[in-house]
N, C-alpha and C positions, 0 to 999 in steps of 0.2 A: 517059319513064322509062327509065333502065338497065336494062339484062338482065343480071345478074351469071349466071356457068356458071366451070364448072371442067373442065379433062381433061387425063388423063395425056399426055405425051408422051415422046421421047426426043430428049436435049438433047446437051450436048456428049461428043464419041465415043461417042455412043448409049448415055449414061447415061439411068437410068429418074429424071424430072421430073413434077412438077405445075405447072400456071399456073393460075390464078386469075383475074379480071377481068370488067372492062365493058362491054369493047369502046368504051371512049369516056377513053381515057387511063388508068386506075386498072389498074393490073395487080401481080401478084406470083409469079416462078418456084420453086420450091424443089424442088431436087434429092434425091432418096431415101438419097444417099450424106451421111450426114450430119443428113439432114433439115435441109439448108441452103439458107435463101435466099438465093437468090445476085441477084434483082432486085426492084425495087421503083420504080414508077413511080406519082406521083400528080401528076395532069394532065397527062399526059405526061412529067415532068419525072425522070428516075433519080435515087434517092433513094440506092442504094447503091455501094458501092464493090468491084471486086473486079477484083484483079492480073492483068493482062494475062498475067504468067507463073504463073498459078495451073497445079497440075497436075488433070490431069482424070482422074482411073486408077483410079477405086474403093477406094482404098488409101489414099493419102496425102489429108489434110484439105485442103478448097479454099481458098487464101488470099483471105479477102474474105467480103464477105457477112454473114451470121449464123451462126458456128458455135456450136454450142448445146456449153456447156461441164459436164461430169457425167465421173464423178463427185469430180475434186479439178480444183483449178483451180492454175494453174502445177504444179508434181512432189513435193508433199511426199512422196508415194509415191515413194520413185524407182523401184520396178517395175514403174509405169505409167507410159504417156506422157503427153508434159505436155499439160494440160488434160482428161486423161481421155477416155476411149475412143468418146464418145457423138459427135463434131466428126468421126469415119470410121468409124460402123457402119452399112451399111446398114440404113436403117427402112422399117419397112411403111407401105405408105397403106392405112387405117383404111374410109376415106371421104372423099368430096367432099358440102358441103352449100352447095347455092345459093339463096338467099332473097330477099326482094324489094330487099333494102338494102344487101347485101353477099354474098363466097361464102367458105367455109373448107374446109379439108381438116386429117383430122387424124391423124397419124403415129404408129407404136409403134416402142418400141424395148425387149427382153425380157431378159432376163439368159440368155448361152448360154456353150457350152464354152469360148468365148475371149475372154469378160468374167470368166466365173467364175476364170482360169487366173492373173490379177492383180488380181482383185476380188473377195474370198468371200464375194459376197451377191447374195441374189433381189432384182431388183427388176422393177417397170414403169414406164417413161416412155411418156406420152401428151404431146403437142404438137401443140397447134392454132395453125395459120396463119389468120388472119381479116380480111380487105383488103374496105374501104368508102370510101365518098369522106370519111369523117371520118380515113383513115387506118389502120395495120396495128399489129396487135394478136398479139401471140407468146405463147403460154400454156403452159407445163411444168409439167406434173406427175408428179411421183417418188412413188410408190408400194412402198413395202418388202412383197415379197411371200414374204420367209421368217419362219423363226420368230425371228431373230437380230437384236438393233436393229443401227441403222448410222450412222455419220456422213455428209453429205457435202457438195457444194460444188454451188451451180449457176448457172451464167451464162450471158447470153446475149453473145457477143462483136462485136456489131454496130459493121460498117465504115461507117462513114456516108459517102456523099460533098458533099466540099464545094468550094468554088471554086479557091480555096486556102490552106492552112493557115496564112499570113501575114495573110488579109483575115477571118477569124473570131475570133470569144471565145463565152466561156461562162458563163452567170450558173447559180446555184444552189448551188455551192462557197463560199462565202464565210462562212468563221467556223466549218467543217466541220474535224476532225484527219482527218487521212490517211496513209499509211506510203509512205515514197518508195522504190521497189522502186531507185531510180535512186543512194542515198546511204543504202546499205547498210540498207534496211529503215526507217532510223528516223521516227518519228512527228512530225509538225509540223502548223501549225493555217493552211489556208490565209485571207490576210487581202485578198484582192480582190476587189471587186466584182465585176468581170468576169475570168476568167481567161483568159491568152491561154497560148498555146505557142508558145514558141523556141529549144529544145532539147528532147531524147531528155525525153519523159513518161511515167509510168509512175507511177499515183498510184491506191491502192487508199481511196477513202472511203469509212468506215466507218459505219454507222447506231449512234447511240447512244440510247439513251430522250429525253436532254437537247439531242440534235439529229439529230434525223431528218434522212437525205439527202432533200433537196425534188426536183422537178421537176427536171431538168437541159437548159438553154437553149441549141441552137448559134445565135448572132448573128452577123450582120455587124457588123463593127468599123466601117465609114465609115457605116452609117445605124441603126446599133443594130436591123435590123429581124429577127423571130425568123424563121431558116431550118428549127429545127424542134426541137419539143419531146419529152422524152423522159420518160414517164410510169411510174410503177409500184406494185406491192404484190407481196407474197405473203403466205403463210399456213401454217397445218398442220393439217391435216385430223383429228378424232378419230373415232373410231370409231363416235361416237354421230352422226357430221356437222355438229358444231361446228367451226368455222376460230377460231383463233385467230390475231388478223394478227403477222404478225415482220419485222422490219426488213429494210428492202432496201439492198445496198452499191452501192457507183458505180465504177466503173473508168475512171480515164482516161487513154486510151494512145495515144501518134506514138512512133516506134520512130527519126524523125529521119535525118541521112542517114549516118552511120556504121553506124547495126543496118540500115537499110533494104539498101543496098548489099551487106552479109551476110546476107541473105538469099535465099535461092538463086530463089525460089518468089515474089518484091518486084519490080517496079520500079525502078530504082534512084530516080524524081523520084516513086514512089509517096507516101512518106511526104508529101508536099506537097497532095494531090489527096484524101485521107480524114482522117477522126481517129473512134478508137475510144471510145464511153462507151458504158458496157460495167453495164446493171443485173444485179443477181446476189446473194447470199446466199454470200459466200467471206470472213469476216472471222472466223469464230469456229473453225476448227481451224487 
């Protein structure tokens, strides 16, 4: 039987990290800056993706990985940076829990002088990492902790790795509308069964009552065989402790080799080696 355990360590340029794991291939790192994961291994196998030229500095957001995106997603604020400030705060580690089947740790993230300074509101983020041999499982919870309601946006920006982005597709998108950030925002219905990518993507799927975003599939294109599934919900918690579930949106993003190449913090043949889907709750401000 596994031993699952968890312990802090310090990772690159002696930033403060968690790992997670079996000791028998299943593992998962996640950095405090951010509370990003930056790896993920099941059976052995690295499941994510994260830029060679990623900076390490406590400052700037790690290219790659999971950045956990709060509270606006791309800049509708423009006095905030884009994607919101929670993808470069440092978070606290909570706790490690190890159990006979799995281990999680789980992170806070609190409203302080230099959230408040672009963001005038209380809140709490809790986020649980939770890695088992069925797979890892990311849980955000946003918590308004003043007296003042709030909008906001939350996603998780996950770099997936894959072989390369010419030998994959993607089932789940088919007969979904989505806003092509790529042709000036506008709305279109995608009509593939499998979607592939061969140019710059950038495709926000929207959950509607009449089509919920389903599962979302990375396939291989020469054996159709699924390299991994990307599951989700969310909800809203009342105060009496009722959830009421609400739709979850899809993000799907290759930055391609023009944005890739401008990107200072990219690969240049990066965009070839990940593709971003990206679950989240960003389509309603």
């Amino acid at each position: 039987m596994s031993t699952w355990s968890g312990e802090s360590f310090h990772g690159t340029n002696g930033m403060d990290a968690v790992s997670l794991g079996d000791g028998e291939g299943h593992m998962v790192e996640i950095y405090l800056h951010g509370a990003t994961v930056t790896s993920w291994k099941h059976s052995g196998r690295e499941q994510i993706f994260v830029s060679s030229k990623a900076v390490w500095n406590g400052v700037k957001a790690i290219r790659g990985g999971i950045p956990v995106v709060f509270p606006q997603f791309g800049q509708p604020n423009q006095a905030m940076a884009q994607h919101g400030f929670a993808r470069s705060s440092t978070w606290r580690l909570q706790k490690i829990l190890s159990e006979d089947s799995k281990a999680s740790a789980l992170f806070i993230l609190e409203a302080s002088e230099s959230t408040l300074s672009v963001w005038p509101h209380n809140f709490i983020l809790e986020y649980t990492v939770s890695i088992s041999r069925d797979g890892l499982q990311c849980s955000l919870k946003a918590t308004n902790s003043g007296d003042a309601p709030f909008d906001c946006h939350t996603l998780l920006h996950t770099y997936f790795a894959i072989p390369h982005i010419n030998e994959v597709c993607f089932s789940g998108f088919n007969g979904l509308s989505f806003a092509d950030k790529t042709r000036n925002n506008d709305t279109f219905t995608d009509t593939e069964e499998l979607r592939t990518i061969d140019g710059e993507c950038d495709r926000v799927y929207a959950h509607s009552p009449s089509h919920p975003v389903p599962d979302v599939q990375i396939r291989s294109k020469s054996s159709n065989a699924v390299l991994m599934t990307v599951s989700k919900q969310a909800g809203i918690e009342a105060p009496d402790g009722t959830v009421a579930p609400v739709g979850v949106d899809c993000v799907l993003w290759n930055p391609w080799i023009e944005k890739a190449t401008a990107l200072a913090d990219m690969d240049d043949d990066g965009y070839e080696r990940f593709v971003c889907v990206e679950p989240g709750t960003v389509s309603q401000w």
